[in-house]
Backbone and ligand atoms as CSV (ligand in chain L), in Angstrom:
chain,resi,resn,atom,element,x,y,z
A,1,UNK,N,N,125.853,158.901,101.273
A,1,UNK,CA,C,125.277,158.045,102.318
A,1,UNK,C,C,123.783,158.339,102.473
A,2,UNK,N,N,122.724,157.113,102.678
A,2,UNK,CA,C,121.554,157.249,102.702
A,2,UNK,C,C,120.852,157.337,104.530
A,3,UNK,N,N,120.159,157.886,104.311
A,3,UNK,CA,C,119.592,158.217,105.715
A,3,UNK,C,C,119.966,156.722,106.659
A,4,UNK,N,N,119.012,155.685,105.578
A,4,UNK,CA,C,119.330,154.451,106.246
A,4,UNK,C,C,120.959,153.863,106.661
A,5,UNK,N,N,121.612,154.286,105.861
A,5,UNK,CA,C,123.215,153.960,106.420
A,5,UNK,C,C,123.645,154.533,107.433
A,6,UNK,N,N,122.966,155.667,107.433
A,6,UNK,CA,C,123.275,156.541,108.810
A,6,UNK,C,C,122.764,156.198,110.000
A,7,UNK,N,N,121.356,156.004,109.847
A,7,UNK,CA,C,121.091,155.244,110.731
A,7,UNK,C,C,121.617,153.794,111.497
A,8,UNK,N,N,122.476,153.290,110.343
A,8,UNK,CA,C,122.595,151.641,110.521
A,8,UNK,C,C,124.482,152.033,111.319
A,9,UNK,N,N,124.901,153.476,110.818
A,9,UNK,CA,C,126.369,153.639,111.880
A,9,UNK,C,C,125.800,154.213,112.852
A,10,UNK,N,N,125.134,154.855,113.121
A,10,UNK,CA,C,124.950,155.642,114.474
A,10,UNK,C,C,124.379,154.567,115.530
A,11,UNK,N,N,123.711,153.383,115.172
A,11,UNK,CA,C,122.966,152.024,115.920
A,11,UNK,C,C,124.471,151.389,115.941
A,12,UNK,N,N,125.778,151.161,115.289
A,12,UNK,CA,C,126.502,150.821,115.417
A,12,UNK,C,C,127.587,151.174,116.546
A,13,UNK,N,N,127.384,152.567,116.474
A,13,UNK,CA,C,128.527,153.116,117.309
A,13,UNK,C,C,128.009,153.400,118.439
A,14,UNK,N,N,126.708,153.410,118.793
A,14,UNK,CA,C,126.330,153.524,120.248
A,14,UNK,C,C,126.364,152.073,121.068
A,15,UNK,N,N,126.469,151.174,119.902
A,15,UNK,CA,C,126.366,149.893,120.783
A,15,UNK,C,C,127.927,149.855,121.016
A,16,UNK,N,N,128.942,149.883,120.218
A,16,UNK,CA,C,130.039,150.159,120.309
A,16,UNK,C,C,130.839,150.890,122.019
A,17,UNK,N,N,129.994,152.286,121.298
A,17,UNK,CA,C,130.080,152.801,122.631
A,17,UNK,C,C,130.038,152.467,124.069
A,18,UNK,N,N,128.575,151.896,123.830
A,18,UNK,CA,C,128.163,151.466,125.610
A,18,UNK,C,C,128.796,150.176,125.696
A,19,UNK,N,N,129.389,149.429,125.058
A,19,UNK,CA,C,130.608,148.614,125.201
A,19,UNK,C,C,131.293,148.904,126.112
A,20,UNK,N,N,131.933,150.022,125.541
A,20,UNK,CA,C,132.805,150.615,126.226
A,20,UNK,C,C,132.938,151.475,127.188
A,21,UNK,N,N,131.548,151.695,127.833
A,21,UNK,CA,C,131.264,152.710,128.542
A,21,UNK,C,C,131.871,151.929,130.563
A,22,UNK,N,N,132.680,152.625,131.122
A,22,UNK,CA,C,133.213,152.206,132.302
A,22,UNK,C,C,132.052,152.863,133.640
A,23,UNK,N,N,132.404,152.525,134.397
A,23,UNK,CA,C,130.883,152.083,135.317
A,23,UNK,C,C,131.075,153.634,135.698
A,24,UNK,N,N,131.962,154.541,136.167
A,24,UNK,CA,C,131.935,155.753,136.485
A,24,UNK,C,C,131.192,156.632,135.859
A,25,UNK,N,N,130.732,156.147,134.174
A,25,UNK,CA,C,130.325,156.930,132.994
A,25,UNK,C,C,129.270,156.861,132.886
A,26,UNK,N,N,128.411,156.186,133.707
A,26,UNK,CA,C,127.006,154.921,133.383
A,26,UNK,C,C,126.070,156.862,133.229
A,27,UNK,N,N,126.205,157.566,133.769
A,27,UNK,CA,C,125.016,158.428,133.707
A,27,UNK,C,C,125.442,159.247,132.555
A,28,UNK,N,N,126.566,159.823,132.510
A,28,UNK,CA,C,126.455,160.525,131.033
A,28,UNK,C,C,126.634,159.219,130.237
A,29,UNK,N,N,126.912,158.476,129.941
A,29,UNK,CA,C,126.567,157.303,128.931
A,29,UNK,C,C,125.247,157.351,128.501
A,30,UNK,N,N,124.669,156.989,129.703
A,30,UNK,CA,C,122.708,157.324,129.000
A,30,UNK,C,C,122.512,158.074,128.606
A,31,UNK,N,N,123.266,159.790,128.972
A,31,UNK,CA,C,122.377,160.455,127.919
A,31,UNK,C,C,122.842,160.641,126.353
A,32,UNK,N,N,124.103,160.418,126.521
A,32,UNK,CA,C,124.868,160.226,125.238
A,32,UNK,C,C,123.808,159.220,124.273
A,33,UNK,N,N,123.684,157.846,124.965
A,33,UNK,CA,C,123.042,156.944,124.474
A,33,UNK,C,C,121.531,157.495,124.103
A,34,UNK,N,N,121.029,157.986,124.800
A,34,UNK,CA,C,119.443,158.941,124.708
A,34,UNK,C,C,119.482,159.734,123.427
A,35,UNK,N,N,120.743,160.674,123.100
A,35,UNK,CA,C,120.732,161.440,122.769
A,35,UNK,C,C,120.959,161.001,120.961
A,36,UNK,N,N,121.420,159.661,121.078
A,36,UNK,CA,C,121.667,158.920,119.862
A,36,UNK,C,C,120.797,158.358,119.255
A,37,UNK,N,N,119.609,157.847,119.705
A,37,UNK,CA,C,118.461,157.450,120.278
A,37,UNK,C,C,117.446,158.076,119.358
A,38,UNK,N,N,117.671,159.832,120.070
A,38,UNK,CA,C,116.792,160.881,119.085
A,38,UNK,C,C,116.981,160.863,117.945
A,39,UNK,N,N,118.366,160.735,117.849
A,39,UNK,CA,C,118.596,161.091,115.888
A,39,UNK,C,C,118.866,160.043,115.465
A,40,UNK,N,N,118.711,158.681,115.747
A,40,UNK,CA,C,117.936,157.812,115.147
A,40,UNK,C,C,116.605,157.961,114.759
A,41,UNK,N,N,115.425,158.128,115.679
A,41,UNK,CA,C,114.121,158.277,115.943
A,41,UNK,C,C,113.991,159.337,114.252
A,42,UNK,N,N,115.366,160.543,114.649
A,42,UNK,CA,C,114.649,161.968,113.513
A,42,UNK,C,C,115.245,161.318,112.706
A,43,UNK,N,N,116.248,160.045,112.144
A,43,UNK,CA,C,116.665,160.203,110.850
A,43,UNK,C,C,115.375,158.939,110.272
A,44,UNK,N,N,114.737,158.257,111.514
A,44,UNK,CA,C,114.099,157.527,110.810
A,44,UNK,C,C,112.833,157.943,110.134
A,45,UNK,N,N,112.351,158.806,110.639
A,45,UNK,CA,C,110.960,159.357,109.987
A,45,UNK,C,C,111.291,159.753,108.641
A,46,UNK,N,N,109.580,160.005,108.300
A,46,UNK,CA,C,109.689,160.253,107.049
A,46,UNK,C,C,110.135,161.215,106.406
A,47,UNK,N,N,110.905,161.447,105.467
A,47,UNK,CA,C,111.767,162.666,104.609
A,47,UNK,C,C,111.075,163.532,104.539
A,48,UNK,N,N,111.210,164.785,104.134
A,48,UNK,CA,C,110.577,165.944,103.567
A,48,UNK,C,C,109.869,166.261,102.808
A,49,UNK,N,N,110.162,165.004,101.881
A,49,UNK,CA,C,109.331,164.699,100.122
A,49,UNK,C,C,108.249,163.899,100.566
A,50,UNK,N,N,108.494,162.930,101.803
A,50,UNK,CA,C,107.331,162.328,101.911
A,50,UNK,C,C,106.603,163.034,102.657
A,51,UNK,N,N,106.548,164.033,103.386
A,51,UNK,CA,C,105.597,164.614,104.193
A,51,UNK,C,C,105.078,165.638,103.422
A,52,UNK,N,N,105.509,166.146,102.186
A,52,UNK,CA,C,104.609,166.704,101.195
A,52,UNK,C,C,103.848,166.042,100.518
A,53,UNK,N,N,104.247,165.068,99.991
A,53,UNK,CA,C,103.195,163.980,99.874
A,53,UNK,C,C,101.849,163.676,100.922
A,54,UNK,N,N,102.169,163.973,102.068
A,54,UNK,CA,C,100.971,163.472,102.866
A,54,UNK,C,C,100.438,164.673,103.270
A,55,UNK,N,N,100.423,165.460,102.543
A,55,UNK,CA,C,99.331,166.713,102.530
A,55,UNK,C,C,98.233,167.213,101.657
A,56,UNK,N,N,97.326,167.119,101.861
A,56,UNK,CA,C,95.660,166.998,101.240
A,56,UNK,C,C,95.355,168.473,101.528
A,57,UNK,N,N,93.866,168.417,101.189
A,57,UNK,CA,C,92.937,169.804,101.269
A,57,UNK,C,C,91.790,168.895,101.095
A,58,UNK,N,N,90.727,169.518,102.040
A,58,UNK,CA,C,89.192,169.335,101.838
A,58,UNK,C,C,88.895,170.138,100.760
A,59,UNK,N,N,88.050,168.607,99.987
A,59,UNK,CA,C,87.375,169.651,98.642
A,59,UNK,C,C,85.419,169.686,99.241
A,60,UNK,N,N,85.058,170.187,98.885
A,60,UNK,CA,C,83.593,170.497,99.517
A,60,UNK,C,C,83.140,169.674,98.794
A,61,UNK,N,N,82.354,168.794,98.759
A,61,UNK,CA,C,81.576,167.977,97.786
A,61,UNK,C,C,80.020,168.416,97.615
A,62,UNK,N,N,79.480,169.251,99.567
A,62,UNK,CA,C,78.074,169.086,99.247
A,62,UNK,C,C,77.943,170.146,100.426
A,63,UNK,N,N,76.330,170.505,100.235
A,63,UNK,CA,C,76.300,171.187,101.817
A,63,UNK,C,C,74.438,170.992,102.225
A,64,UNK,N,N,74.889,171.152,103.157
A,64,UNK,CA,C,73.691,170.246,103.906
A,64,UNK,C,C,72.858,171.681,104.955
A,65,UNK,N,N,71.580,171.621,104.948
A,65,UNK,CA,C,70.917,172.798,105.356
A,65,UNK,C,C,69.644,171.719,106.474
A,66,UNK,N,N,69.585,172.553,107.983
A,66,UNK,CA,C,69.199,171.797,109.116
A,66,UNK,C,C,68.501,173.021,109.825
A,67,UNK,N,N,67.600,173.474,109.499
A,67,UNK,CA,C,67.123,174.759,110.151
A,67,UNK,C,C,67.934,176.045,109.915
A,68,UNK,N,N,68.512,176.375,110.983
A,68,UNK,CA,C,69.227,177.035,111.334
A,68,UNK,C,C,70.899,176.450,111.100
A,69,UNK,N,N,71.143,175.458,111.278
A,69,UNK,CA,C,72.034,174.484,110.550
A,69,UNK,C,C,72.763,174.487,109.010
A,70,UNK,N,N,73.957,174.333,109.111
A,70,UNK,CA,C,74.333,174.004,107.942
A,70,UNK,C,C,75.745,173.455,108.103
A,71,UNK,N,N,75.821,172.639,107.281
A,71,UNK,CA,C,76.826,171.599,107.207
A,71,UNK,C,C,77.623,171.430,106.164
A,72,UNK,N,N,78.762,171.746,105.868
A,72,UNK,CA,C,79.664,171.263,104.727
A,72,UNK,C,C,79.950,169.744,104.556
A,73,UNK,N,N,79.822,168.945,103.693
A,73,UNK,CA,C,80.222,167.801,103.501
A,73,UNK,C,C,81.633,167.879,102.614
A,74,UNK,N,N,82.891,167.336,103.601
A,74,UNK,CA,C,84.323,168.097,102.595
A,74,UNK,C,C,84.709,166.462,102.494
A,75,UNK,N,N,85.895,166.292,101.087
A,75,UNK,CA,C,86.286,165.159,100.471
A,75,UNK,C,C,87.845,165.559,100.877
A,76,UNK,N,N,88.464,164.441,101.644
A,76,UNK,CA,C,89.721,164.751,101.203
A,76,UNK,C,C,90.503,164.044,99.472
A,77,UNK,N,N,91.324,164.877,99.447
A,77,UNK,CA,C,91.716,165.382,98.404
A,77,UNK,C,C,92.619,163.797,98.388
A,78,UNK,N,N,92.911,163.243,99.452
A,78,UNK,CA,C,94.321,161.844,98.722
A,78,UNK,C,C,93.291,160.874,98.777
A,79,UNK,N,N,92.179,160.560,100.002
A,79,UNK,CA,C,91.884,159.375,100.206
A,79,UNK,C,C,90.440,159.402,99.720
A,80,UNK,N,N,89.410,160.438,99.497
A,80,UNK,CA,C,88.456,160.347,99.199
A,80,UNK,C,C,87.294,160.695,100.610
A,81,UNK,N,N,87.929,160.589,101.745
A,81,UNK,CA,C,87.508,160.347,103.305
A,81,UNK,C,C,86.688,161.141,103.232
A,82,UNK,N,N,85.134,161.514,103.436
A,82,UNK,CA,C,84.250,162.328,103.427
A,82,UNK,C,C,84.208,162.913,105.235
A,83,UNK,N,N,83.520,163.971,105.425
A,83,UNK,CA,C,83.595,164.418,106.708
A,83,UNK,C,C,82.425,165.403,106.614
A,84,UNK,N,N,81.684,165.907,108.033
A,84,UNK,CA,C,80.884,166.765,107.515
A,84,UNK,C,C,81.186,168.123,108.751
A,85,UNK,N,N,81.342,168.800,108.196
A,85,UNK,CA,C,81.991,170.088,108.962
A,85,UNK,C,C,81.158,171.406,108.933
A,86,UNK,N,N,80.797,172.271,110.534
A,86,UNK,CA,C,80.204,173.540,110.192
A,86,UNK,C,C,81.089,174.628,109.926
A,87,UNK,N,N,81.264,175.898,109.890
A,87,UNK,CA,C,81.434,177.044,109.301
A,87,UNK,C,C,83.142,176.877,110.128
A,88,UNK,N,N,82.464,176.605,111.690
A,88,UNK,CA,C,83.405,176.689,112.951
A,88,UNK,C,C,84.482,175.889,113.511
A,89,UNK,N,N,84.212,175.175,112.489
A,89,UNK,CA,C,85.166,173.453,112.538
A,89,UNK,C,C,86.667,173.968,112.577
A,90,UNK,N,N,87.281,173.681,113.192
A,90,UNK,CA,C,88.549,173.257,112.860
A,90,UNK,C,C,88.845,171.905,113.616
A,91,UNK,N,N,88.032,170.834,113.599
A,91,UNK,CA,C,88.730,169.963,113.874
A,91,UNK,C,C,89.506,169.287,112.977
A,92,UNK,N,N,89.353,169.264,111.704
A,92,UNK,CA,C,90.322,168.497,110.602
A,92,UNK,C,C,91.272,169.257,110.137
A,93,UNK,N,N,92.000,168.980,110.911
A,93,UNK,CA,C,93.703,169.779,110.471
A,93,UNK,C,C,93.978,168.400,109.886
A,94,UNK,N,N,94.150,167.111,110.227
A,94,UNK,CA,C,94.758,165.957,109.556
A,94,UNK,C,C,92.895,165.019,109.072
A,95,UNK,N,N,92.823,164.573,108.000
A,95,UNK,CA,C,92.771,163.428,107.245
A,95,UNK,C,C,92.242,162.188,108.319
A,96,UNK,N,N,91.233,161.814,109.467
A,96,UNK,CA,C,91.057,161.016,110.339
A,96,UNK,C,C,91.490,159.617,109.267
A,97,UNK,N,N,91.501,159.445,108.141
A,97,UNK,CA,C,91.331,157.868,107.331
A,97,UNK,C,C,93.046,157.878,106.855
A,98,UNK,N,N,93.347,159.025,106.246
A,98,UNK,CA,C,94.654,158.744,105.552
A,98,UNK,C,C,95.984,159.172,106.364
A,99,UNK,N,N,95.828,160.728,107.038
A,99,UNK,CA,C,96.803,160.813,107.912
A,99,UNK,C,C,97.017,162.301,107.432
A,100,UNK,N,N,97.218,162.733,106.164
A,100,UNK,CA,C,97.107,163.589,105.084
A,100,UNK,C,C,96.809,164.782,106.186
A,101,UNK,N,N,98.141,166.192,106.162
A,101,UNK,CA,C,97.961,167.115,106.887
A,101,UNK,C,C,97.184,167.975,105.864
A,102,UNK,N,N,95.980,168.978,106.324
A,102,UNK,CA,C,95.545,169.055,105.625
A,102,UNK,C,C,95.513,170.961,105.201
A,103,UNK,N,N,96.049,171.522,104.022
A,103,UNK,CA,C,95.926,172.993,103.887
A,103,UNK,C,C,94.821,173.577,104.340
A,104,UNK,N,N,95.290,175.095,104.687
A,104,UNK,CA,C,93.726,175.412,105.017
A,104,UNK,C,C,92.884,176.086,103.627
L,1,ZN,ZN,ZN,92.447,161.251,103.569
């Protein structure tokens, strides 16, 4: 069975369910229903293979000198996305263009 089939019984049996759900049940019903909800949500994302896939590394392309200043100019590695970063940066953990988590 493929993620997607799983997904397509578990959307089945909750509707099923709350069919059948009697008015005394209405609050654990929701969370049952909530809770079906999630692992829909986790079976729908992307696999494991694809989230290795969407992992890059800044390659340095250039560096840039400003007085006292200096600037890395880094390439990501899937999309090409240029960025220019100091020593202290950590703002690019992800890829702002591709999404691409990025090694350190
Ligand atoms: Zn990128």
């Amino acid at each position: 069975m493929t993620r997607n089939e799983a997904v397509k019984e578990i959307k089945a049996l909750r509707m099923q369910y709350m069919i059948n759900v009697q008015a005394e049940d209405v609050d654990s019903a929701f969370r049952t229903s909530n809770a079906l909800g999630i692992a829909i949500t986790a079976l729908s994302g992307p696999t494991r293979e694809q989230v290795k896939e969407l992992k890059g590394k800044w390659e340095k392309v250039d560096q840039l000198e400003y007085g006292e200043l200096s600037f890395e100019i880094l390439k990501c590695s899937k999309c090409e996305y240029e960025v220019s970063a100091d020593a202290e940066d950590d703002r690019w953990k992800f890829c702002p263009h591709c999404g691409a988590k990025m090694e350190d």
